[in-house]
C-alpha positions in Angstrom: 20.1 22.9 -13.5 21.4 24.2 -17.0 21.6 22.3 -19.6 24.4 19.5 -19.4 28.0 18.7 -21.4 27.5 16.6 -24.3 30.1 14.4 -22.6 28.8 15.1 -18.8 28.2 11.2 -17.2 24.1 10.2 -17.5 22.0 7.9 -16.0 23.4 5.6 -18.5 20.8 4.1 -20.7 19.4 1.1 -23.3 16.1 2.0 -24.0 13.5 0.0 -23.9 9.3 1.0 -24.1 8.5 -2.6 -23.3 5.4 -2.3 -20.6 6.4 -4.6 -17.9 10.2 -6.1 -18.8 11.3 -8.8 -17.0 14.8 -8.7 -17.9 16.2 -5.7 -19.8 19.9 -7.2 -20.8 21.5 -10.2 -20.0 22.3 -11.3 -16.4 25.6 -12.3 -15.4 25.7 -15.8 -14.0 25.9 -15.7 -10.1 24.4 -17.8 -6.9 23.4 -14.2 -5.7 19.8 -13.4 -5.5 20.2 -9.2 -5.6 21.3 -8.1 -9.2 24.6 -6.7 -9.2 24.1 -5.1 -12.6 20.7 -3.2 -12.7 18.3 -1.5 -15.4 20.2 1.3 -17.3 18.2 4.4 -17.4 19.3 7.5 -20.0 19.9 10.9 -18.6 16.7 12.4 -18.3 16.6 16.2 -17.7 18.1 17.3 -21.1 17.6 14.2 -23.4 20.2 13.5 -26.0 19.9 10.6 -27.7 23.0 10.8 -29.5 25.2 11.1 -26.4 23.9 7.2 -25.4 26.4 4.8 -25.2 25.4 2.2 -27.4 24.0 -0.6 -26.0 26.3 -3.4 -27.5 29.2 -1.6 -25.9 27.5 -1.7 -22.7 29.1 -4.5 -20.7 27.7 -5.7 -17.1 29.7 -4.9 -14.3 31.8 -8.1 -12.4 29.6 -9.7 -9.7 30.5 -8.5 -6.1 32.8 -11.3 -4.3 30.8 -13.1 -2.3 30.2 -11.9 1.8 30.8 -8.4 0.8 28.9 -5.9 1.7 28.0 -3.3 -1.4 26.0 0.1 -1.4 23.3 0.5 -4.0 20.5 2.3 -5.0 17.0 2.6 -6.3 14.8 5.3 -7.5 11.0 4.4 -7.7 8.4 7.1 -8.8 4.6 6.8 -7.9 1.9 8.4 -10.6 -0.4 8.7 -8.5 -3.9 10.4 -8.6 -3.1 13.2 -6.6 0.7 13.5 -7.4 3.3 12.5 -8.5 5.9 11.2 -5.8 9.6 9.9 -6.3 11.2 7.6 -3.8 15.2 7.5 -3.4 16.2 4.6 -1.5 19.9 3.7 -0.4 20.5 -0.2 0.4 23.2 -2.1 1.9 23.4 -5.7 1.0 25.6 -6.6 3.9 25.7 -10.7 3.0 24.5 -11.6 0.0 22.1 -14.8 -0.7 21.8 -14.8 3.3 20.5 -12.3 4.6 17.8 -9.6 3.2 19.1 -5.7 2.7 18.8 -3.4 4.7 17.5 -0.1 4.0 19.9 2.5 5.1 17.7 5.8 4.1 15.0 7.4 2.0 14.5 11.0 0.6 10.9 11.4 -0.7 9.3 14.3 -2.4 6.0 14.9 -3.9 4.9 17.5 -6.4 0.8 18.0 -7.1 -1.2 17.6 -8.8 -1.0 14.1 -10.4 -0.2 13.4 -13.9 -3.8 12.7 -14.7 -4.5 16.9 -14.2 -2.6 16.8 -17.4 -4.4 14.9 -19.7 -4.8 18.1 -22.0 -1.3 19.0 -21.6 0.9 16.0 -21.4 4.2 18.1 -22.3 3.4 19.8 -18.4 3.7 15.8 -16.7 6.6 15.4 -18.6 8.7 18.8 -16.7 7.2 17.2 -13.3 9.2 14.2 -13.6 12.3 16.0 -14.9 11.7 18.4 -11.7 12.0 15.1 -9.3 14.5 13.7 -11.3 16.9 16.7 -10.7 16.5 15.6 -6.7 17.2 12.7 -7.9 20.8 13.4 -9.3 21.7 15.4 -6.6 21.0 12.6 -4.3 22.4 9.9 -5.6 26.5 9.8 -5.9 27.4 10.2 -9.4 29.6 7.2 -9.9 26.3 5.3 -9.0 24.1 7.0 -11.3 25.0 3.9 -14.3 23.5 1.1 -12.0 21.0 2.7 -10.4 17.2 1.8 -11.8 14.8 4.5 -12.6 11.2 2.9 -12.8 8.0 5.1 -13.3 4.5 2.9 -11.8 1.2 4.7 -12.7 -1.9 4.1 -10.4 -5.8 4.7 -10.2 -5.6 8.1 -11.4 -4.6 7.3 -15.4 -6.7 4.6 -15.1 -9.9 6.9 -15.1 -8.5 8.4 -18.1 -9.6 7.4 -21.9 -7.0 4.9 -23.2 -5.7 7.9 -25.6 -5.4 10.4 -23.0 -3.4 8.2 -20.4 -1.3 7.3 -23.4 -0.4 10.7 -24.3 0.8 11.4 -21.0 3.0 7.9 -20.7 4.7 9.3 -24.1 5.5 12.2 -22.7 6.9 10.6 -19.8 9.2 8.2 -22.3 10.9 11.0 -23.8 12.3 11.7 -20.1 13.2 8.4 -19.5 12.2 5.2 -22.0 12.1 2.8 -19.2 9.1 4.4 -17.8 6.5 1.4 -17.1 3.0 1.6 -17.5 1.9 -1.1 -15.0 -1.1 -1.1 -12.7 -0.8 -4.4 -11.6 0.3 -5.6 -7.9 0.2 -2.5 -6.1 -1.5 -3.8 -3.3 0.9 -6.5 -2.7 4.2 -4.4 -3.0 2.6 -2.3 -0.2 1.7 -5.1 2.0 5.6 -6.0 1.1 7.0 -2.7 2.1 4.8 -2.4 5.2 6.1 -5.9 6.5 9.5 -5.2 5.4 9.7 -2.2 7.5 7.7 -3.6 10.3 10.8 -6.6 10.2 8.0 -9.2 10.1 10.0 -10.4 6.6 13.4 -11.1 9.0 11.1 -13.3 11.0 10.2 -17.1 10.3 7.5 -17.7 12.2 5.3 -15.9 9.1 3.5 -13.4 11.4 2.7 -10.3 9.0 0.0 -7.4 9.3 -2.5 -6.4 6.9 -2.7 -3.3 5.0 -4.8 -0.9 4.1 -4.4 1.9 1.7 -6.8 4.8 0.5 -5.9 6.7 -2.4 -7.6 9.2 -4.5 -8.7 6.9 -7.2 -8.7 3.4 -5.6 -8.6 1.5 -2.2 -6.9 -1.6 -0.7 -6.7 -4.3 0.6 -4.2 -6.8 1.5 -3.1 -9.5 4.4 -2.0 -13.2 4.3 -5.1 -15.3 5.4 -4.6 -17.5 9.0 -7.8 -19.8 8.1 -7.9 -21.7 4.5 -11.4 -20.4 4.3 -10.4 -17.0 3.6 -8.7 -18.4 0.1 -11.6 -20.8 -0.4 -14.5 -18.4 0.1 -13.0 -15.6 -1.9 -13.1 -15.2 -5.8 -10.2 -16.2 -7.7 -9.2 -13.2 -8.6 -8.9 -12.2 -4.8 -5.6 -14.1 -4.1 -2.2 -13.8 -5.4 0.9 -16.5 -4.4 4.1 -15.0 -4.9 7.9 -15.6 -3.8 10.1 -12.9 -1.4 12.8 -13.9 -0.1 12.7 -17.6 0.0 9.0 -18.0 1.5 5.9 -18.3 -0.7 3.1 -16.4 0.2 -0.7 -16.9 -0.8 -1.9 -13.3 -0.1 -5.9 -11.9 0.2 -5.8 -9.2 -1.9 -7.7 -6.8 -4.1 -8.2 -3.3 -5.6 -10.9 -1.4 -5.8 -10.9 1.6 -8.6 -13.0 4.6 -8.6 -13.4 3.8 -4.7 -10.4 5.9 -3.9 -11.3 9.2 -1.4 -11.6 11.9 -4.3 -13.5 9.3 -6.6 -15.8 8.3 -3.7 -16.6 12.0 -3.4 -17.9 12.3 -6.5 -19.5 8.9 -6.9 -21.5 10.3 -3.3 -22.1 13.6 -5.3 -23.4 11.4 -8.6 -20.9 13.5 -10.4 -18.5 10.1 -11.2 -19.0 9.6 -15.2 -21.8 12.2 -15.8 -21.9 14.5 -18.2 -23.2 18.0 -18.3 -20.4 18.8 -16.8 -20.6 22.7 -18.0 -24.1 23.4 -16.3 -24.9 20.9 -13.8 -24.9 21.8 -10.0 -23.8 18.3 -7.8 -25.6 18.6 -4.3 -25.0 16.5 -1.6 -26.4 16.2 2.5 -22.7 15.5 3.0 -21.5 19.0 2.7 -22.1 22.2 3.9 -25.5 23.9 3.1 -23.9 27.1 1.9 -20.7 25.4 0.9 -20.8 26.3 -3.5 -17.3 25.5 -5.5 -15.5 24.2 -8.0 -13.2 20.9 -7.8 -10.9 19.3 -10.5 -10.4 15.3 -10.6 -8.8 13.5 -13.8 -8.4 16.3 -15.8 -12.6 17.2 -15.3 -14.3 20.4 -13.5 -17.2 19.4 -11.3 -20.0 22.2 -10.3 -20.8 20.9 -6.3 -22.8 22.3 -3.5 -24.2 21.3 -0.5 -28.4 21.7 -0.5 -29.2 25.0 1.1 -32.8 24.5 1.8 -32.5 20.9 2.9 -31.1 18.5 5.4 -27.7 17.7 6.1 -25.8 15.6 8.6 -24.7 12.1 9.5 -27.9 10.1 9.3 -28.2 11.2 5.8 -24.8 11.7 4.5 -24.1 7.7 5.3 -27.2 6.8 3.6 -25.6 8.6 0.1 -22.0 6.9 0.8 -23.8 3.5 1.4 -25.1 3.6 -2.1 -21.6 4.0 -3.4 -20.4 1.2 -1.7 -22.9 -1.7 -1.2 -22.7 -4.4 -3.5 -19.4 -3.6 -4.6 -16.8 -5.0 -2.3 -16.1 -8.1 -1.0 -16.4 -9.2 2.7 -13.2 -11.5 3.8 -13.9 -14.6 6.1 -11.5 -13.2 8.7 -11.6 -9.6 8.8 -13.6 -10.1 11.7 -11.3 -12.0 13.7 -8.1 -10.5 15.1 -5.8 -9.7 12.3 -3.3 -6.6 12.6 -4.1 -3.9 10.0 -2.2 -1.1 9.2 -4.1 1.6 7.2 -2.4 4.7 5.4 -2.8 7.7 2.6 -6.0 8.9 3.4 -6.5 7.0 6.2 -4.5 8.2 7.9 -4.6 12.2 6.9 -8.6 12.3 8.0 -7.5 10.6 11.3 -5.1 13.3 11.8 -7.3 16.2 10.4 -10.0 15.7 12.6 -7.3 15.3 15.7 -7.9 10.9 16.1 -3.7 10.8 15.9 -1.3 13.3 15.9 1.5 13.8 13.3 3.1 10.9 14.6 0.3 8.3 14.0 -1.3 5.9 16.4 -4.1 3.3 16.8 -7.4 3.6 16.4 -11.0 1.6 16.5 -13.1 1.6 14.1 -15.9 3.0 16.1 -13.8 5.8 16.3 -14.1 7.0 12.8 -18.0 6.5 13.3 -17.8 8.8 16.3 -15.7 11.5 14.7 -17.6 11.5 11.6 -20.6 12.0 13.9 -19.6 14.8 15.1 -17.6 16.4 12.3 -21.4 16.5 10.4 -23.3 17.6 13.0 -21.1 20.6 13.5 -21.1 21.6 10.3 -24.8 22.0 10.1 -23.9 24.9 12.7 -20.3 25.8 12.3 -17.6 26.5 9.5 -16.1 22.6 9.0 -12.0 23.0 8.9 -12.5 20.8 5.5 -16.1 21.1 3.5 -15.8 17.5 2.7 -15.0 16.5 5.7 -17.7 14.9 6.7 -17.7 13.3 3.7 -15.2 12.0 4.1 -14.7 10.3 7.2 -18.4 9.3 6.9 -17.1 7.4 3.5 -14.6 5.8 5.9 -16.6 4.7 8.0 -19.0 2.9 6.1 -16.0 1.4 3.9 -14.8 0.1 7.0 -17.8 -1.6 8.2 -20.0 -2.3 5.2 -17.2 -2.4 3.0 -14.6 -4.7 4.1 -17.1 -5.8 6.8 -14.6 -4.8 10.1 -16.2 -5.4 12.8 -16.5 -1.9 15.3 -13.8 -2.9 18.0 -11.2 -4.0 15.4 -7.9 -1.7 16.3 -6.3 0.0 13.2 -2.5 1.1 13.4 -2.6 4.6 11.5 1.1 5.5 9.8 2.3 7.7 7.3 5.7 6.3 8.2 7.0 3.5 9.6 10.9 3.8 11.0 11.1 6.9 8.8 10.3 5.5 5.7 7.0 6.5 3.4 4.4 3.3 4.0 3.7 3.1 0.7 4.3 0.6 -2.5 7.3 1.9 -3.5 9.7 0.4 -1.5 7.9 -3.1 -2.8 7.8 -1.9 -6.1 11.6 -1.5 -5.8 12.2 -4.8 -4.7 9.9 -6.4 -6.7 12.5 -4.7 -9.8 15.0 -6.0 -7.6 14.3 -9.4 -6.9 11.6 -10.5 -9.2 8.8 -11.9 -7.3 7.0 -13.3 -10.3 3.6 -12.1 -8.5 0.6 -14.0 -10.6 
C-alpha cells in the first residue's frame, strides 16, 4: 500500500499509552450492555500525527435504537512467542441487552517469528504489525474503520525478555498504533471464554462449560469452572478468578504456567533455559536424535543442541529429563480426575496431528494415547530419520505434563481443535469481548 492522502479517512484515533485502560473517553448513557461507540485507533500504516482529528472534536456516535440489529467489528492482535497473529472478527448484535452477539465471521493471519525474535531490532516488530494491519484495512469496510477497536495483547514470549528489551519492542509497536496494550493478565480465562462461546455453552443456562487447555511456546494453561467446592478450597488463591459475562458470575480454576510453554520446555529438558555460555556450549539431550547437531533461536537467543551420539536415547530416558522440568512445579486440581470435558489446542493439538493422532480436522483423544505415540515416535528415532528431531521431545513433554503435571488420569478423553465452527480457539475472541463488555476479571 503507498503511502496515504493527508486527508485519506484513518482508523480514527485519541491516543492513549495507558497499559490496561478501562474506559478511553466518555460513554454515552444507555441501558445497552455492548458499546455503541468503541476505542478510537489512529491510522497506522503511514503515521501522521498531525492529520488526527483532535480529540475534543471527537464526539460519540448516537446509541443504536433499541431492538435493532447493528454490524460491528473488532480487530484483536496476539504477540505471541512464536508469532504474531491478528484476528478480524465481524459481529452482529441482533437484540441488544437480550441476547449475546453472534459472530458472523473471522479472517486470521499469522506472520513468524514472534515479536520477541526482535528484541535487537525492535523497528523490524514494528513493520509486522503494520504488514497485518494492511489485511486489516482491506477487510474491514471503510466507513467502519472509526469505531472499530484495534487492541495489541502480548504473551509468554516478551515475558522472557529483560524489562528493557520487551519495552523497546512495545514502543515500537506504539508508534503504529498508541493503543497498543501491554497486558499479560487473563489470557487463560478469555480462552476458556472463547472456547465456550463458540461451543454455545454461554447461550445455555444450565452452566455446563468445558475446560481448556492451551500449549504455547512460552507458557501453558489451564482453565475450567470447578463442579465440586473443593476444587476452589484446595487450590491457592491465586488459582481462581470470579468474573461477570453476560449476566452470570463465574468462579473459574485457572492458572498459567511461564517458561512451561513447548519451545521453553525444550530447552528447560536441554538445561539450556537461562544459561549462559551461550557462544560455546553444546546442549545434549536422550530426547533427540544421536546424530541430530543444530542451531535453534528462542527469545531473541541462539542455542548450540545435539542429541548424545555415543549414548542412550529413547523414551525411558527422555521422560526421566522432561519429569525434572516439570515436577514440583504445577499444581494438581481436585477434579481433573473426574469427568470434566477438556478441550486442548496450539501445540496440542499440532503434535497430535504431526504424529497422525487427528487429522487436519481434529478429534478426541486419551491421554494414554500421547504416552503410546510418544513411545513409539522415540524408539524409532533411535533407528530411523524422525519427521521432527524434537519430536519425541515433544510429545514425551506432553505426556508427562498431562499426567504428572495437571495430574489427568490416563483414560481422560481430550477434544483436540484448532477450530471450532471455523473460528481460531484461541484468546482472542475473549480478549475482544472482554474490550467489549468489560468483565472486570480479578
Amino acid at each position: 500500500m503507498g503511502k496515504l492522502p493527508p486527508k485519506e479517512k484513518e482508523f480514527s484515533g485519541g491516543s492513549t499509552n495507558q497499559e490496561i485502560p478501562e474506559v478511553f473517553h466518555p460513554a454515552p448513557e444507555s441501558v445497552h450492555p455492548m458499546p455503541e461507540v468503541f476505542h478510537h485507533v489512529p491510522e497506522v500504516v503511514h503515521p501522521a500525527p498531525e492529520s488526527y482529528l483532535p480529540p475534543q472534536v471527537h464526539h460519540p456516535a448516537a446509541p443504536v435504537p433499541p431492538f435493532s440489529s447493528r454490524v460491528f467489528y473488532g480487530i484483536m492482535f496476539d504477540a505471541g512467542s512464536t508469532g504474531t497473529r491478528i484476528h478480524i472478527y465481524k459481529f452482529i448484535q441482533k437484540d441488544p441487552g437480550k441476547t449475546l452477539p453472534v459472530l458472523d465471521s473471522e479472517m486470521y493471519h499469522a506472520i513468524k517469528p514472534g515479536l520477541s525474535e526482535y528484541k535487537y531490532n525492535p523497528e523490524e516488530g514494528g513493520n509486522t504489525i503494520r504488514q497485518l494491519l494492511k489485511i486489516a484495512k482491506k477487510t474491514v469496510p471503510e466507513e467502519e474503520w472509526k469505531r472499530t477497536p484495534v487492541v495489541l495483547r502480548a504473551t509468554a514470549g516478551l515475558r522472557l525478555l529483560t524489562e528493557e528489551q520487551a519495552e523497546g519492542i512495545l514502543k515500537e509497536v506504539r508508534s503504529v498504533f498508541p493503543s497498543a496494550l501491554r497486558h499479560f493478565g487473563s489470557h487463560t480465562i478469555l480462552a476458556w471464554v472463547t472456547v465456550n462461546f463458540l461451543t454455545g455453552h454461554l447461550y445455555s443456562n444450565t452452566r455446563r462449560t468445558v475446560g481448556i487447555l492451551d500449549l504455547g511456546g512460552g507458557s501453558t494453561q489451564i482453565t475450567f469452572l470447578p463442579k465440586s467446592k473443593k476444587t476452589i478450597e484446595t487450590a491457592p488463591s491465586s488459582y481462581t478468578a470470579r468474573f461477570s459475562l453476560f449476566n452470570n458470575t463465574y468462579e473459574l480454576y485457572t492458572h498459567s504456567y511461564l517458561k512451561n510453554g513447548l519451545i521453553a520446555a525444550r530447552l528447560a529438558t536441554l538445561g539450556a533455559l537461562g544459561a549462559d555460555g551461550l557462544d560455546w556450549k553444546v546442549f545434549t539431550s536422550p530426547c533427540l536424535p544421536k546424530k541430530y547437531r543444530a542451531e535453534v533461536t528462542f527469545g531473541g537467543n541462539t542455542y548450540k543442541v545435539s542429541g548424545i551420539p555415543d549414548g542412550y536415547a529413547g523414551y525411558k530416558l527422555c521422560y526421566y529429563e522432561v519429569q525434572r522440568v516439570i515436577k514440583g512445579i504445577f499444581h494438581q486440581p481436585y477434579e481433573v480426575k473426574g469427568t470434566n470435558v477438556f478441550y486442548a489446542f496450539s501445540h496440542y493439538f499440532d503434535r497430535a496431528n504431526e504424529t497422525g493422532l487427528i487429522s487436519e480436522r481434529g478429534g478426541t483423544v486419551e491421554v494414554r494415547d500421547f504416552k503410546k505415540k510418544a513411545k513409539e515416535v522415540c524408539n524409532k528415532m533411535t533407528k530411523y530419520r524422525p519427521i521432527s528431531p524434537f519430536l519425541c521431545m515433544d510429545m514425551t513433554y506432553i505426556t508427562c505434563l498431562l499426567k504428572e503435571g495437571f495430574g489427568f488420569k490416563d483414560s481422560t478423553v481430550l477434544h483436540l481443535a484448532k477450530k471450532v465452527n471455523n473460528v481460531e480457539t484461541s484468546w482472542a475472541l475473549g480478549a475482544t469481548f472482554d474490550f467489549f463488555r468489560n468483565f472486570n476479571i480479578h
